[in-house]
N, C-alpha and C positions, 0 to 999 in steps of 0.2 A: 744383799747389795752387791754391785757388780765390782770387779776391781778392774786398777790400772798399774799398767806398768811406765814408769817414768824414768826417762836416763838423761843425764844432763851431757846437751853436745858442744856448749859453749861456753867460753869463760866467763864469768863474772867481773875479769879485771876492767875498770874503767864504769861499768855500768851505777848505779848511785845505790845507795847503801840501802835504801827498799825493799829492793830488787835479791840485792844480796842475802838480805834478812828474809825475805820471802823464801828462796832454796836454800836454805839452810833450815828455815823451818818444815819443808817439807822433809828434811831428815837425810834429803840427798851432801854425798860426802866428798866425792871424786868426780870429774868428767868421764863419761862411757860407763858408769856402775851400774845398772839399772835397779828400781827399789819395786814395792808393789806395796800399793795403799788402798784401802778402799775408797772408791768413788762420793766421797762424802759433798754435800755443798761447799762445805770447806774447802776440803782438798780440791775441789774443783775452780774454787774462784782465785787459791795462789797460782794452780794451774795456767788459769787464762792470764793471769798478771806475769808470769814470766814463760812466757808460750814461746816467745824469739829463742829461748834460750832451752830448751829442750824435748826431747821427742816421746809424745805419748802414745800405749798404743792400751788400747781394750784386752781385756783377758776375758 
């Protein structure tokens, strides 16, 4: 399976608690950290649910 690297570039403050719980469950902890997760359908579809709010790229 291929992986992805994910770095969150925007805050969460204000955004609705969904959203929040979605990047957080992908495991990401600070803005600009970048993590690396496998490209699962999972991880893909929290991916598109909070896409406004960080940058992915292909590894």
């Amino acid at each position: 399976m291929s992986k992805v690297v994910i770095t969150q570039v925007r805050s969460t403050i204000g955004k609705p608690k969904r959203q929040k719980d979605t990047v957080i469950a992908l495991g990401i902890k600070k803005l600009n950290r970048p993590i690396e997760k496998e490209a699962s359908p999972q991880v893909l579809g929290m991916i598109k649910k909070v896409k406004h709010l960080l940058k992915v790229e292909e590894k």
